[in-house]
N, CA, C and O atoms as a GROMACS GRO file, in nm:
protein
  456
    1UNK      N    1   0.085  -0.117   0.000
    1UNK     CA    2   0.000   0.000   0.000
    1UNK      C    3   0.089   0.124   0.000
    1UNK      O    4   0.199   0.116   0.056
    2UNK      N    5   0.046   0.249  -0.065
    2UNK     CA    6   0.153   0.328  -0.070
    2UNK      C    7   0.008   0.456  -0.040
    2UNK      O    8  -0.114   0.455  -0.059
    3UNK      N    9   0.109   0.551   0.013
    3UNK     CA   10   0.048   0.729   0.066
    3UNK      C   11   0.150   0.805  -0.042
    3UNK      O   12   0.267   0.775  -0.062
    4UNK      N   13   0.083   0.899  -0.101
    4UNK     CA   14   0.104   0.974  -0.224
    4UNK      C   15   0.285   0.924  -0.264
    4UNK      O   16   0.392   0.976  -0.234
    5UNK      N   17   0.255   0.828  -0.327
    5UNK     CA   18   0.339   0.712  -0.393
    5UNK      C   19   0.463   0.691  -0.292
    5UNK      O   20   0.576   0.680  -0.340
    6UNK      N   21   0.444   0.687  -0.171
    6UNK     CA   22   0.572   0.655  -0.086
    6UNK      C   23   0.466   0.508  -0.041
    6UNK      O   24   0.348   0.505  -0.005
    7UNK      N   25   0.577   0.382  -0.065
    7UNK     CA   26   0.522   0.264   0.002
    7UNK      C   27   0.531   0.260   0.177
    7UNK      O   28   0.637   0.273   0.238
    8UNK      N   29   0.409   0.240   0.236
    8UNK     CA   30   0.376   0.221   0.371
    8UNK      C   31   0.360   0.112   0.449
    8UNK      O   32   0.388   0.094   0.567
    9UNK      N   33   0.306   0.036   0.361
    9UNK     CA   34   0.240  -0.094   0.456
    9UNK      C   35   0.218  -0.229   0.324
    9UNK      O   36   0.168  -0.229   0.212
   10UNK      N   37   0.275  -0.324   0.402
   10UNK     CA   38   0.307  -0.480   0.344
   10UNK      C   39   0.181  -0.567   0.400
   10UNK      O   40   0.222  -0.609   0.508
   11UNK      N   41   0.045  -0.615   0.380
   11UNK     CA   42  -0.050  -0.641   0.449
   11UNK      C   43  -0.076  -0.777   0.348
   11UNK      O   44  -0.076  -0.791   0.226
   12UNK      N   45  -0.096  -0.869   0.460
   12UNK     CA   46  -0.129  -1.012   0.402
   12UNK      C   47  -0.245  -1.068   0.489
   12UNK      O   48  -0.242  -1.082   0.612
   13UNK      N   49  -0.329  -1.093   0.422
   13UNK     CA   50  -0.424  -1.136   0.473
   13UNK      C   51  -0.448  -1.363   0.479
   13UNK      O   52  -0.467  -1.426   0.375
   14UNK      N   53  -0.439  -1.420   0.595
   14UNK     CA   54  -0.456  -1.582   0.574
   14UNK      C   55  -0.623  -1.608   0.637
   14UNK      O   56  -0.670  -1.558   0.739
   15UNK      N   57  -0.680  -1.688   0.554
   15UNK     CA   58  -0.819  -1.746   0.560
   15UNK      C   59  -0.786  -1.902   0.578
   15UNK      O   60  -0.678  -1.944   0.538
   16UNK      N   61  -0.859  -1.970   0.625
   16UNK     CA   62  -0.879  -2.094   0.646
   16UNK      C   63  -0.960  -2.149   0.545
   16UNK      O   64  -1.071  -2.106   0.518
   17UNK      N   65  -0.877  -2.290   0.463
   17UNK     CA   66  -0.955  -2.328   0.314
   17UNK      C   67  -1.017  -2.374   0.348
   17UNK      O   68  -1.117  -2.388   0.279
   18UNK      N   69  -1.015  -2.435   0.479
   18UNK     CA   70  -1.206  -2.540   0.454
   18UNK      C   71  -1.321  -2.450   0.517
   18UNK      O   72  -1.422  -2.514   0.549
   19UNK      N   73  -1.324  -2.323   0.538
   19UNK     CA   74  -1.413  -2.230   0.570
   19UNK      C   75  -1.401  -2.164   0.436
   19UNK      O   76  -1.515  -2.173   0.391
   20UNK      N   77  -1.314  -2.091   0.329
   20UNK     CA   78  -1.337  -1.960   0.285
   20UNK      C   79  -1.260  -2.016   0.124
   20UNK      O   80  -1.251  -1.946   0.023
   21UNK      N   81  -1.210  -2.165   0.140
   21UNK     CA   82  -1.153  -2.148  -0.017
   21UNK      C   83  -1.272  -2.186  -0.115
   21UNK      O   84  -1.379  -2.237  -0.084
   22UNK      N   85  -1.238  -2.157  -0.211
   22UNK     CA   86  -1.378  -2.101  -0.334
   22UNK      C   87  -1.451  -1.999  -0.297
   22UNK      O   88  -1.546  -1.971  -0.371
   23UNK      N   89  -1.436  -1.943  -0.214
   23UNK     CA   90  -1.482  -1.780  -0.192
   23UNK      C   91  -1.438  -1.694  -0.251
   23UNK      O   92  -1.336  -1.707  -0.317
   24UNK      N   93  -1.538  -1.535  -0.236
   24UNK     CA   94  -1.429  -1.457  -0.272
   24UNK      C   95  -1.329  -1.401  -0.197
   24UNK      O   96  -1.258  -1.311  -0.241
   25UNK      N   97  -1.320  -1.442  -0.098
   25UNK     CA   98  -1.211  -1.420   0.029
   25UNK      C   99  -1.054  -1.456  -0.026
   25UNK      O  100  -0.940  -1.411  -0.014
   26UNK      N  101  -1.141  -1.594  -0.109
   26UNK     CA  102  -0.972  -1.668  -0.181
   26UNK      C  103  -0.944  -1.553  -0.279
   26UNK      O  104  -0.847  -1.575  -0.351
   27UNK      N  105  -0.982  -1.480  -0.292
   27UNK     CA  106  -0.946  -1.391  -0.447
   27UNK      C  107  -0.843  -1.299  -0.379
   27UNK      O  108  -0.852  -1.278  -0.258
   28UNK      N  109  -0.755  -1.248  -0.445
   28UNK     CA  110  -0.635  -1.183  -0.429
   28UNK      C  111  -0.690  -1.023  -0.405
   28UNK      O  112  -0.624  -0.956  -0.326
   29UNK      N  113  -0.797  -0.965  -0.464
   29UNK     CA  114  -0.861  -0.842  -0.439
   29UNK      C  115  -0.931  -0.757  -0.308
   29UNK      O  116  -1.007  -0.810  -0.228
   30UNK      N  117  -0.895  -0.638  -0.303
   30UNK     CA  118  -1.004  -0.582  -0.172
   30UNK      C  119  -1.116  -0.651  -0.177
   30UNK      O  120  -1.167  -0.683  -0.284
   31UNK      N  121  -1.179  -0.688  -0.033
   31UNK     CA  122  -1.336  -0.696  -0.004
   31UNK      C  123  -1.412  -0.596   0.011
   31UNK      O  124  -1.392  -0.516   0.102
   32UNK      N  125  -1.503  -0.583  -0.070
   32UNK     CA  126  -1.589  -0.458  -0.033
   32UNK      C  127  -1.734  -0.517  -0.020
   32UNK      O  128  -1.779  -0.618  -0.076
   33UNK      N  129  -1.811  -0.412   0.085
   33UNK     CA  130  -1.735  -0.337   0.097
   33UNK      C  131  -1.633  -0.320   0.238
   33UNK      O  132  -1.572  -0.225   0.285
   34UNK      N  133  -1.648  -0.457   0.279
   34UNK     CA  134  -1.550  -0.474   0.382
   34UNK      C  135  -1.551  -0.581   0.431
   34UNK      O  136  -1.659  -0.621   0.473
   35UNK      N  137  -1.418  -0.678   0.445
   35UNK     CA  138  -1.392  -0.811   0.484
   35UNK      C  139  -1.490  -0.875   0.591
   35UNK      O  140  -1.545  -0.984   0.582
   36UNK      N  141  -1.503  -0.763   0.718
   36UNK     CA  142  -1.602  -0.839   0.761
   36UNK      C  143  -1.739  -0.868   0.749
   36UNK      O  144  -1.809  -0.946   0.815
   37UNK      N  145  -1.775  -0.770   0.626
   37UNK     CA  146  -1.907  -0.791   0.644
   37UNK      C  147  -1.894  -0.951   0.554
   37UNK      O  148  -1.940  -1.057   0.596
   38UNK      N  149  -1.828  -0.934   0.438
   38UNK     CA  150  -1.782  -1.086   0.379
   38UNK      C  151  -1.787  -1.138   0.461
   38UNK      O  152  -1.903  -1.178   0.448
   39UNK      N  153  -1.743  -1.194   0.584
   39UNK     CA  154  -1.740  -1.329   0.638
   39UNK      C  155  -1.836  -1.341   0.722
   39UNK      O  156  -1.830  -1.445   0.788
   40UNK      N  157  -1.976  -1.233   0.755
   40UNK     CA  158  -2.051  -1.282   0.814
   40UNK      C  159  -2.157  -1.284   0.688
   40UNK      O  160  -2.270  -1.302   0.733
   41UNK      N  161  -2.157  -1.272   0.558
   41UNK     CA  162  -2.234  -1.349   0.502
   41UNK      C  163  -2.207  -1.494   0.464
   41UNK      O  164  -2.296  -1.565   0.418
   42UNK      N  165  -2.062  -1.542   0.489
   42UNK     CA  166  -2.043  -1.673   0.483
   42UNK      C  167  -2.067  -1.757   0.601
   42UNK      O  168  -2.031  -1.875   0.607
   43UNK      N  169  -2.140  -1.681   0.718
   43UNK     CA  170  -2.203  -1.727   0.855
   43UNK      C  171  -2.135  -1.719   0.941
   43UNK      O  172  -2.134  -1.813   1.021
   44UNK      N  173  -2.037  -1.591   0.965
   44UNK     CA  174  -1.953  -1.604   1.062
   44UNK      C  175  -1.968  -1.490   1.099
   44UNK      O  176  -1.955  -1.404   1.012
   45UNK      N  177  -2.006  -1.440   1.263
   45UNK     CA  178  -2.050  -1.325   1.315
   45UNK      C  179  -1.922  -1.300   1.364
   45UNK      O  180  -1.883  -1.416   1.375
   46UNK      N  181  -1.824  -1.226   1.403
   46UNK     CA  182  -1.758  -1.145   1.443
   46UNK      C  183  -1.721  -1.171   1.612
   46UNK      O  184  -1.809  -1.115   1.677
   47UNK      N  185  -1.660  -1.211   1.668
   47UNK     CA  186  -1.641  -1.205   1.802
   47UNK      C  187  -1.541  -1.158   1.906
   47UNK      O  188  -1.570  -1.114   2.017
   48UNK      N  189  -1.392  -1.175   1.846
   48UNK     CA  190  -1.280  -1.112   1.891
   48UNK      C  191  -1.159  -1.112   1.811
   48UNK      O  192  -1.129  -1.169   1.707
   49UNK      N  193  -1.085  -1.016   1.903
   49UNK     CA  194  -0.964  -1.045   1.782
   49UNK      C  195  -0.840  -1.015   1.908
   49UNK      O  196  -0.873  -0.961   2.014
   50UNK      N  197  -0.710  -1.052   1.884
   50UNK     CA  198  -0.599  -1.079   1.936
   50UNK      C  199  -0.522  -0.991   1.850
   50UNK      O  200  -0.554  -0.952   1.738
   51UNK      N  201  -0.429  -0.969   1.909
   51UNK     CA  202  -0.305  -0.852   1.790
   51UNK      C  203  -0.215  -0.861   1.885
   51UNK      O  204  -0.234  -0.866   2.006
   52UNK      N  205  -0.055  -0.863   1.792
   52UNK     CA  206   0.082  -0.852   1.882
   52UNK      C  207   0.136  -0.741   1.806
   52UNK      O  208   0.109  -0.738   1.686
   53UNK      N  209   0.208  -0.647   1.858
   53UNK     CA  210   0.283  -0.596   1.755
   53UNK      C  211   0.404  -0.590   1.843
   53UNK      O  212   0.425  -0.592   1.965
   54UNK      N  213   0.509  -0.580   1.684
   54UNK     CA  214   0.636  -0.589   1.773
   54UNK      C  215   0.729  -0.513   1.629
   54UNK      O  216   0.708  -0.522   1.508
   55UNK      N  217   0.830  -0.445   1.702
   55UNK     CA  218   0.900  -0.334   1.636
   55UNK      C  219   1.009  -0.449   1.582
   55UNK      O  220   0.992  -0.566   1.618
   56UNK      N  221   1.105  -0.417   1.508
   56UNK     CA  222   1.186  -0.518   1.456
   56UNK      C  223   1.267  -0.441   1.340
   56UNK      O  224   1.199  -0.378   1.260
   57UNK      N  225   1.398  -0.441   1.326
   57UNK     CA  226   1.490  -0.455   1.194
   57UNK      C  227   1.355  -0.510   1.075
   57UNK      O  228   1.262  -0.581   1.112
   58UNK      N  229   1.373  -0.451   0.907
   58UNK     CA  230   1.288  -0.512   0.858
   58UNK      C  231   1.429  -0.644   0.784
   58UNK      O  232   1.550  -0.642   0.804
   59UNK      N  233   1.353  -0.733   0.710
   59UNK     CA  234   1.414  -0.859   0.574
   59UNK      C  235   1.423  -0.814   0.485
   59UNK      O  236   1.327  -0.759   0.432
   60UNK      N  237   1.563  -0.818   0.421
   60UNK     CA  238   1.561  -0.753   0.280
   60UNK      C  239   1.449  -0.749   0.149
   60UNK      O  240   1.454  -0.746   0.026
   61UNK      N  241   1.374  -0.751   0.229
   61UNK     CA  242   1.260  -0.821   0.123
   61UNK      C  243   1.132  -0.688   0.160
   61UNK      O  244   1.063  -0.649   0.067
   62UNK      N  245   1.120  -0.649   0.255
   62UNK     CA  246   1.073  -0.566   0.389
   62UNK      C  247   1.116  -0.423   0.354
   62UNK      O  248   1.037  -0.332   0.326
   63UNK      N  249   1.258  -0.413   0.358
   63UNK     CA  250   1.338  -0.282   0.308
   63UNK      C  251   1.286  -0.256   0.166
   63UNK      O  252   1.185  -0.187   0.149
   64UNK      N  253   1.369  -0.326   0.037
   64UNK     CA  254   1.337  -0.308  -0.093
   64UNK      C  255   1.190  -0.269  -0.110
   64UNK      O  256   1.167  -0.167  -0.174
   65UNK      N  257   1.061  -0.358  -0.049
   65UNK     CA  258   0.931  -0.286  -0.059
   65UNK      C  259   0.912  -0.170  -0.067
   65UNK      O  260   0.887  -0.091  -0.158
   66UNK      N  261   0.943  -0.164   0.148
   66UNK     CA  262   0.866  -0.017   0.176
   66UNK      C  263   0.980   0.101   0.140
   66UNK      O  264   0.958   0.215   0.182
   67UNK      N  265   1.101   0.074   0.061
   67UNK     CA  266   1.160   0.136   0.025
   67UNK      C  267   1.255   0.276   0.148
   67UNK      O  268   1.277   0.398   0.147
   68UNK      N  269   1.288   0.133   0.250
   68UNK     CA  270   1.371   0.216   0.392
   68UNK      C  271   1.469   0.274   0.392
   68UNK      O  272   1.538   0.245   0.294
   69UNK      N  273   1.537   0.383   0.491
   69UNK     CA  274   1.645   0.384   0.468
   69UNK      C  275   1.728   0.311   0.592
   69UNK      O  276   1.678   0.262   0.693
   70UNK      N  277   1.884   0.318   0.550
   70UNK     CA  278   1.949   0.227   0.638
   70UNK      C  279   1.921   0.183   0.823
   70UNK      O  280   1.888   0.298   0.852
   71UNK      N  281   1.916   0.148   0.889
   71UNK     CA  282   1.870   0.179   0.992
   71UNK      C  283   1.734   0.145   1.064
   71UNK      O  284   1.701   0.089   1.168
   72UNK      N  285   1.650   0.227   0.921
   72UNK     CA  286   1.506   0.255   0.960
   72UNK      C  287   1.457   0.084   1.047
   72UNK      O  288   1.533  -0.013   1.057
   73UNK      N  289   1.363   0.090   1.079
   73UNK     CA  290   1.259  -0.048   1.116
   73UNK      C  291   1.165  -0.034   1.072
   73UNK      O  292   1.127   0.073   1.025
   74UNK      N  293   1.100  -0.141   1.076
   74UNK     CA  294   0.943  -0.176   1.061
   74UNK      C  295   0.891  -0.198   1.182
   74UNK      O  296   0.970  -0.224   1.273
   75UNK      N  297   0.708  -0.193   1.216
   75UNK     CA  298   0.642  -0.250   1.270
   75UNK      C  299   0.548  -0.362   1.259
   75UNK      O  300   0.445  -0.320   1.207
   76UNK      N  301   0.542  -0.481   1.286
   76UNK     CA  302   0.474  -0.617   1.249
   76UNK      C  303   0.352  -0.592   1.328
   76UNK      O  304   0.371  -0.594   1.450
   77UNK      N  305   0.232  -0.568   1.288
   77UNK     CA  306   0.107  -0.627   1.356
   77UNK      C  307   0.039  -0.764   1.290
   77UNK      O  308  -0.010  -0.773   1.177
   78UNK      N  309   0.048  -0.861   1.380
   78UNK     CA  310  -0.067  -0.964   1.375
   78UNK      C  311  -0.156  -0.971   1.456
   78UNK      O  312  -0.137  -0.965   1.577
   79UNK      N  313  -0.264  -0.985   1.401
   79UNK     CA  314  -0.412  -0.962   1.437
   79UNK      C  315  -0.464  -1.104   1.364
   79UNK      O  316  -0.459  -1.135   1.246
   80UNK      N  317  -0.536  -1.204   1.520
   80UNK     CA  318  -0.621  -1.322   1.489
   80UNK      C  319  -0.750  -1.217   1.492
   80UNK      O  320  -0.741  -1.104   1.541
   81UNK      N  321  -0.872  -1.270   1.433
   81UNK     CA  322  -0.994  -1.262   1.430
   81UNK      C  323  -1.042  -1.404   1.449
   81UNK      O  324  -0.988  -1.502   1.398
   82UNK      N  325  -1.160  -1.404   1.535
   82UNK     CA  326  -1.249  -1.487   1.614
   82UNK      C  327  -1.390  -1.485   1.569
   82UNK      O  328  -1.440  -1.373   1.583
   83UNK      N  329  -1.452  -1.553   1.530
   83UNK     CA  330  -1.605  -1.559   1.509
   83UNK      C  331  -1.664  -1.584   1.683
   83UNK      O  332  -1.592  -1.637   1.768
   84UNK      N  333  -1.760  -1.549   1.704
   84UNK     CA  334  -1.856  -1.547   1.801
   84UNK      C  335  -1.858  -1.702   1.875
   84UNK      O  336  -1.895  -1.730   1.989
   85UNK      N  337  -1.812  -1.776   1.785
   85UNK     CA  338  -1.786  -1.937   1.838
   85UNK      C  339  -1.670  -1.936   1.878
   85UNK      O  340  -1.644  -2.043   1.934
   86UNK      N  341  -1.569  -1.852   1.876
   86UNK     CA  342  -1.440  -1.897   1.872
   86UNK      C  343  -1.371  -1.955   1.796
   86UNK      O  344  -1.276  -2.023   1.835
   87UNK      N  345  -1.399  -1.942   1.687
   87UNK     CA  346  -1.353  -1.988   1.531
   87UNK      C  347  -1.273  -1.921   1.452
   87UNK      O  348  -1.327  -1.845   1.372
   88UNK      N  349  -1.124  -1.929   1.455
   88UNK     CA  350  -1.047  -1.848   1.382
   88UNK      C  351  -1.102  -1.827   1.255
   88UNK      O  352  -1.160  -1.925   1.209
   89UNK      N  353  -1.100  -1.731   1.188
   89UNK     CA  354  -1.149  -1.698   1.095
   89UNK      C  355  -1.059  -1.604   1.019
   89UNK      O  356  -1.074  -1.626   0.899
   90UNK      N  357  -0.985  -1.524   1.036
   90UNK     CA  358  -0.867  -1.422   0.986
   90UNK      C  359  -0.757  -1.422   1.020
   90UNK      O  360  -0.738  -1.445   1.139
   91UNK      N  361  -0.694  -1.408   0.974
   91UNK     CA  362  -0.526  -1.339   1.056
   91UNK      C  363  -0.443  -1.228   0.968
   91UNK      O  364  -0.373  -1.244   0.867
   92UNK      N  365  -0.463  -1.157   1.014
   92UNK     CA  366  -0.413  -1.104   0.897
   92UNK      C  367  -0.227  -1.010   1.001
   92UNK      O  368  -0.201  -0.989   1.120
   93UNK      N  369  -0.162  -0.987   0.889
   93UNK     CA  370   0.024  -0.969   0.880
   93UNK      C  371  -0.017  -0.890   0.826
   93UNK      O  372  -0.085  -0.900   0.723
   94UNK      N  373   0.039  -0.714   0.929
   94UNK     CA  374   0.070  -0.589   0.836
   94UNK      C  375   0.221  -0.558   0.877
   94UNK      O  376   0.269  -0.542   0.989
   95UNK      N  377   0.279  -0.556   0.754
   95UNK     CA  378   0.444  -0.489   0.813
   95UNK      C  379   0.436  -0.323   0.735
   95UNK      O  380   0.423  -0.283   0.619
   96UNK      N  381   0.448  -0.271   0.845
   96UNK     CA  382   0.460  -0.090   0.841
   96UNK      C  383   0.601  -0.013   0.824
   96UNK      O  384   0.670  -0.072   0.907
   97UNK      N  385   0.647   0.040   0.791
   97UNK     CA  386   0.783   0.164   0.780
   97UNK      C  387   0.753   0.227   0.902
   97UNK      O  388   0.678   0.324   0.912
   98UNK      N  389   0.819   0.166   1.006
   98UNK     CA  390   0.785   0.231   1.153
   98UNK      C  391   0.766   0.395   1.173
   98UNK      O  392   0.677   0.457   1.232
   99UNK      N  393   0.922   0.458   1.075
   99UNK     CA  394   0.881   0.601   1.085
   99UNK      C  395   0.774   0.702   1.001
   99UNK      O  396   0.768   0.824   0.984
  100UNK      N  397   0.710   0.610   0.967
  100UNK     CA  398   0.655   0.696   0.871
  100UNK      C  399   0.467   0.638   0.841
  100UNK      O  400   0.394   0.681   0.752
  101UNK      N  401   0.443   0.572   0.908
  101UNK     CA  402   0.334   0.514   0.953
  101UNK      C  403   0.225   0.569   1.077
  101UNK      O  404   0.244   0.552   1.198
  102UNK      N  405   0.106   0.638   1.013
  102UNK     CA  406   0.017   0.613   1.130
  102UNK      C  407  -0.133   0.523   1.127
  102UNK      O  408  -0.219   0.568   1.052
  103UNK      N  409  -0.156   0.437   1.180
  103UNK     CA  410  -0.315   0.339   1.197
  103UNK      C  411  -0.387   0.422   1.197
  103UNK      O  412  -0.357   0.485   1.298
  104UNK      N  413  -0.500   0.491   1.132
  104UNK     CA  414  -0.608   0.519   1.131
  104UNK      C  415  -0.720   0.443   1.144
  104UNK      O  416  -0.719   0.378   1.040
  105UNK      N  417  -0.837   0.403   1.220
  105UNK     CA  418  -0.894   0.299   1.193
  105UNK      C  419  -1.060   0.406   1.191
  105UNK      O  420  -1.089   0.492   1.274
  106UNK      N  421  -1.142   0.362   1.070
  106UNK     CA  422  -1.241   0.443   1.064
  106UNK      C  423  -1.388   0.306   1.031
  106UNK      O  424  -1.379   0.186   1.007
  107UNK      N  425  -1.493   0.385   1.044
  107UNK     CA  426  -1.580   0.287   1.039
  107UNK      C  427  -1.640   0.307   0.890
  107UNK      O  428  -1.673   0.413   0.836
  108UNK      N  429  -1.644   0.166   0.835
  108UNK     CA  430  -1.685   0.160   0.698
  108UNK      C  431  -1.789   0.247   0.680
  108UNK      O  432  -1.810   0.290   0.793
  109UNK      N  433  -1.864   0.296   0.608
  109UNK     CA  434  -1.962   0.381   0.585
  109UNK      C  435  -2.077   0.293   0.553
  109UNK      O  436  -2.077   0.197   0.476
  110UNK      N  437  -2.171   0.338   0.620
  110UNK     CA  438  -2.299   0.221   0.609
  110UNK      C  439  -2.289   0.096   0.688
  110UNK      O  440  -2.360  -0.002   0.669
  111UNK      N  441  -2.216   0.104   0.758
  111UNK     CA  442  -2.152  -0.039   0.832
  111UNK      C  443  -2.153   0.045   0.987
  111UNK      O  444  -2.150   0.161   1.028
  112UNK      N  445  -2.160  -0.097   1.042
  112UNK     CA  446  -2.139  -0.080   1.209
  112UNK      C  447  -2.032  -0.180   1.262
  112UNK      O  448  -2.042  -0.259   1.355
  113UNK      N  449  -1.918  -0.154   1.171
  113UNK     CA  450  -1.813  -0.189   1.215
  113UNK      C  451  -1.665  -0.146   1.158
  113UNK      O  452  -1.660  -0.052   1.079
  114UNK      N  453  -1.553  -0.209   1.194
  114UNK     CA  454  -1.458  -0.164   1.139
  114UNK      C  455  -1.315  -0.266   1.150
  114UNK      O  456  -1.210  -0.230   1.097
   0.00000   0.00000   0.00000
């Protein structure tokens, strides 16, 4: 993902295939108009979520992306998502350009969630 063409954020999203493969979850594209409302039409209500984040040197792989300079770090957030059963359902891996990164988190529009 890039902010007026400077790359920001490395975001991978993992689904579970015997819940979500042949979906459009499996598709490589944004969900709109937002992942979760996708997975509670595939019957999965929303229940919790877990997140670690942890600061770190980025992998040359990490650098070349977000396009760092020497030194710089990244920030790793992983975030499980939980269905209402306790059913993993998401996980999603964002790696950030530590200095140059802020989380905004806003609520979808028309939605009562985020």
């Amino acid at each position: 993902m890039t902010a007026n063409d400077v790359p920001v954020r490395i975001a991978t999203s993992y689904f579970r295939a015997d819940l979500f493969g042949g979906t459009r979850l499996a598709e490589p594209e944004f969900v709109r108009p937002s992942l979760q409302s996708a997975i509670v039409a595939l019957g999965h209500t929303f229940g919790h979520a877990e997140e670690s984040l942890i600061a770190r040197p980025p992998t040359a792989f990490e650098r070349e992306t977000l396009e760092l300079d020497p030194g710089e770090w990244v920030v790793q957030v992983l975030r499980a998502s939980y269905s209402s059963e306790d059913i993993p359902v998401h996980v999603l891996e964002t790696i950030c350009a530590a200095s140059r990164h802020v989380f905004s988190i806003t609520q979808v529009a028309g939605h009562d969630e985020f």
